[in-house]
C-alpha positions as CSV (number, residue, x, y, z in Angstrom):
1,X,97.8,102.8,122.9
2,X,99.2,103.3,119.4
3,X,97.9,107.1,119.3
4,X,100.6,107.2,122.3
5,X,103.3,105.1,121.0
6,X,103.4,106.9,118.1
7,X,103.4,110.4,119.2
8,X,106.4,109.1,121.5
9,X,108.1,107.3,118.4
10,X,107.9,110.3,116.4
11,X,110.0,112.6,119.1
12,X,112.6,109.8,118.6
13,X,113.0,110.0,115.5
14,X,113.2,113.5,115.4
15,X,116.3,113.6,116.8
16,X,117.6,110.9,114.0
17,X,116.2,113.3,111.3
18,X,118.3,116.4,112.7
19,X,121.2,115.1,111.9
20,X,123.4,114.6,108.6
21,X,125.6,112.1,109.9
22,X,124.6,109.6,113.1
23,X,127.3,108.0,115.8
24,X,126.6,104.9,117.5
25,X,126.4,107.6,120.9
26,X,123.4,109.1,118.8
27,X,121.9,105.7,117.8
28,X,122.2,105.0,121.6
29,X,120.8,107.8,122.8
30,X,117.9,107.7,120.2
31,X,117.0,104.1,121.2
32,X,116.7,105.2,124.9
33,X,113.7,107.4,124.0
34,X,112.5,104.3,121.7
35,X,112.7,101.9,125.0
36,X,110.9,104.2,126.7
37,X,108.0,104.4,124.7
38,X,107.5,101.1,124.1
39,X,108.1,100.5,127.9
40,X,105.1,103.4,128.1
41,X,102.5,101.8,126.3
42,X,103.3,98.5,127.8
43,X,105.2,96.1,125.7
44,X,106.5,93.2,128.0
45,X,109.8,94.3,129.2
46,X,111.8,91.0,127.5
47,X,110.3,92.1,123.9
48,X,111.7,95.5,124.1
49,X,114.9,94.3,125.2
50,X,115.0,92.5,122.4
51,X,113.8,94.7,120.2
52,X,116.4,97.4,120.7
53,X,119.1,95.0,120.8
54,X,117.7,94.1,117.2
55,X,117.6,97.7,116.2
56,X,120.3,99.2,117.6
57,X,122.4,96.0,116.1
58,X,121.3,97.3,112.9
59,X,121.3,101.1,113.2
60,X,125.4,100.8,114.0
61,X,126.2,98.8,110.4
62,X,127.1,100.1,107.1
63,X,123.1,101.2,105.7
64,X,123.2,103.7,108.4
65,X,126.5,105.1,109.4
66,X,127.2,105.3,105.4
67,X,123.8,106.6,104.1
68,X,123.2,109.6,102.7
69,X,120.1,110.1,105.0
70,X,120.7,108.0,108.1
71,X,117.7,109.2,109.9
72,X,115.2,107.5,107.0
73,X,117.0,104.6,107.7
74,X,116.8,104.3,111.0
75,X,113.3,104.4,111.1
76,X,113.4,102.1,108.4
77,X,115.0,99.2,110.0
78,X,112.5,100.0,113.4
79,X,109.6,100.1,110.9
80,X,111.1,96.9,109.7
81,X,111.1,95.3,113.3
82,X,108.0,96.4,114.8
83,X,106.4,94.7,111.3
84,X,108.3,91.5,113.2
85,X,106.8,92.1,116.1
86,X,103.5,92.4,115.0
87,X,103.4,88.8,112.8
88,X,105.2,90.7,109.4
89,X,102.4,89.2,107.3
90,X,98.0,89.6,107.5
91,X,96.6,86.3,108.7
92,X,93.0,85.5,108.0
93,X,90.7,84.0,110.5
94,X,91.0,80.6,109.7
95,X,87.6,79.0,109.0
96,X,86.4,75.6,110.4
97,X,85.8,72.6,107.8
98,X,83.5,71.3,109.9
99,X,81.0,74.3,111.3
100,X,80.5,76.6,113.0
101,X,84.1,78.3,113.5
102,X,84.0,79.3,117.1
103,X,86.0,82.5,118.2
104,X,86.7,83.7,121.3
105,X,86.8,87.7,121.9
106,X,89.5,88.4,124.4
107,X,91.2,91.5,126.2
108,X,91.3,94.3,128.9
109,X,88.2,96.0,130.3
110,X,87.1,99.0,127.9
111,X,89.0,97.6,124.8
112,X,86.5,97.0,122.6
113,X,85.9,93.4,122.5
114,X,82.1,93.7,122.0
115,X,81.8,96.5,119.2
116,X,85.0,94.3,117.5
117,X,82.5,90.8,118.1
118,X,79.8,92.8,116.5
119,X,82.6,94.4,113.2
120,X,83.5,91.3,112.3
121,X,80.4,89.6,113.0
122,X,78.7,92.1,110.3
123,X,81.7,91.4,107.8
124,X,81.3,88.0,107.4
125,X,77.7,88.1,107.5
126,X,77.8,90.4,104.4
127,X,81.1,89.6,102.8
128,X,81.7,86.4,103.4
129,X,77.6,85.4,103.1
130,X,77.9,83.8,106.9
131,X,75.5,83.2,109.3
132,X,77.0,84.5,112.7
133,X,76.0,84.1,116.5
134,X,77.6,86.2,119.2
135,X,77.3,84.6,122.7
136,X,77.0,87.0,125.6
137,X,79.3,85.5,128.1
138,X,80.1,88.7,130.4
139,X,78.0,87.9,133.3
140,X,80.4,90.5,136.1
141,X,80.0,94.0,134.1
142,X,76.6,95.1,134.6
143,X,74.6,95.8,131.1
144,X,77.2,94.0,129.3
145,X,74.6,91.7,128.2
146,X,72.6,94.2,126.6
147,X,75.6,96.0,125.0
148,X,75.8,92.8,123.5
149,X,72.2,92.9,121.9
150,X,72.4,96.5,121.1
151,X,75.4,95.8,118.8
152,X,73.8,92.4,117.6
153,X,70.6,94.4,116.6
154,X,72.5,96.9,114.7
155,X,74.3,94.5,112.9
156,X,71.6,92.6,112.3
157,X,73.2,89.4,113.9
158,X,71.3,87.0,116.2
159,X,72.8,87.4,120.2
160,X,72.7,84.1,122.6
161,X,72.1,85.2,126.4
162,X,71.1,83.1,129.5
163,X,70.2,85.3,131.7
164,X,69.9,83.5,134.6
165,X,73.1,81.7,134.4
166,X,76.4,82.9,136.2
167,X,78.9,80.6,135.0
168,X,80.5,81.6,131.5
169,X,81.6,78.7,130.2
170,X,78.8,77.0,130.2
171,X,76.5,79.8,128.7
172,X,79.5,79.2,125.6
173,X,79.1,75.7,125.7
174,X,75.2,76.4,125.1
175,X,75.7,78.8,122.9
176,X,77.8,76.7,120.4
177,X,75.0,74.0,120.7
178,X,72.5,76.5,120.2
179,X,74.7,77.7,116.8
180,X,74.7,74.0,115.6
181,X,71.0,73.6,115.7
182,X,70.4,76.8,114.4
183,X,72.3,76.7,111.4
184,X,75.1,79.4,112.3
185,X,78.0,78.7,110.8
186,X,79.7,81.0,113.3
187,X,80.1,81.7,116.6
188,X,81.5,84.4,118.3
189,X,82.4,84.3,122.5
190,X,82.0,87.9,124.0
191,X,84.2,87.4,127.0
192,X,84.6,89.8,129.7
193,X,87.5,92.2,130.3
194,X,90.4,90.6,132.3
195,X,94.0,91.6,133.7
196,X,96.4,88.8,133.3
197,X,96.9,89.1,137.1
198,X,93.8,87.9,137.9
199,X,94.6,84.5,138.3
200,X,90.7,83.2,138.8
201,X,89.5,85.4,135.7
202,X,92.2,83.8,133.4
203,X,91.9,80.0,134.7
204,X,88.2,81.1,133.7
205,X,89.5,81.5,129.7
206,X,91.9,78.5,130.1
207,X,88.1,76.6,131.0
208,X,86.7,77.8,128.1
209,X,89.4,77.4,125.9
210,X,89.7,73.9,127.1
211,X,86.1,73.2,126.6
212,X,85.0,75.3,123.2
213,X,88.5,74.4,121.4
214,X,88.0,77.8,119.7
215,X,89.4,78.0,115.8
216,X,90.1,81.5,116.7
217,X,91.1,83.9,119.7
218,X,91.1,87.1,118.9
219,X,93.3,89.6,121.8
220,X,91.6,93.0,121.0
221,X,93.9,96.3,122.4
């Protein structure tokens, strides 16, 4: 998704970084092809809307129509509002007083939930001296489970299944009791991929939020 955006976002700038001197026509004309792109990989419609408006508010004052290189500012002052966007600042996972600090994996199909679980499982299980659990709660894709374990063995982190159990929200509920008796200090939910469409799949996360209470959920794109 970013590989795209940013092969899109660089064609737009291109045609600030032609140019010695920029109009507002050109500033409008760029910020079509910024729109675009955005609109391409998926942004919600409202946020780029208001994006641009930000941008292009911007891109018409003084720092650009007066600068000696208006096309470095330009991409500035996107630069500047995609950092918005974004959250401007790192957060850390914020880590529960009272153990284990439950977080809930959550995305599309084929994002990379699972190898993600298993990354961060690994760095706080070597850099932060943690003792993780990942929960397998994908019971629709078929080997998702054992994905699970595969990336749980190779990070040398303990995995939580029930196989014979179909409902995910109570294999999470076990699998933070199981954490607590065990001494994990951490827990991490593998959910399964979703589309926001799917109105039973996410009143299954709204469940699970509801009964975990999770410290943490983590969208992975």
């Amino acid at each position: 998704m970013f590989d795209n955006l940013m092969e899109k976002m660089s064609a737009a700038f291109k045609r600030f970084k032609s140019k010695g001197k920029l109009t507002p026509a050109d500033i409008k004309e760029g910020m079509r092809e910024v729109r675009l792109a955005l609109l391409e990989a998926d942004v919600n419609y409202k946020v780029v809307k208001e994006f641009v408006n930000r941008v292009s508010e911007r891109a018409v004052g003084k720092e650009v129509l007066e600068s000696i290189q208006p096309g470095d500012q330009v991409i500035k002052i996107v630069n500047d509002e995609m950092a918005k966007i974004m959250g401007e600042k790192q957060e850390k996972i914020e880590i529960a007083s009272n153990p284990p600090t439950v977080i809930m994996m959550v995305g599309l199909n084929g994002a990379g939930k699972t190898t993600h679980a298993g990354k961060i499982a690994l760095h706080f299980k070597e850099k932060e001296n943690k003792r993780p659990l990942m929960v397998a709660c994908d019971v629709y894709r078929p080997a998702a489970v054992k994905q699970l374990e595969v990336v749980g063995e190779k990070a040398g982190v303990p995995v939580f299944t029930m196989p014979n159990e179909k409902d995910p929200v109570k294999i999470a509920k076990e699998g933070v009791k199981h954490a607590k008796s065990n001494g994990c200090d951490m827990v991490f939910i593998d959910t399964a991929g979703r589309l926001q469409i799917d109105e039973a799949l996410m009143d299954e996360l709204k469940r699970m939020k509801n009964a975990l209470e999770p410290h943490e959920i983590l969208l992975v794109v």
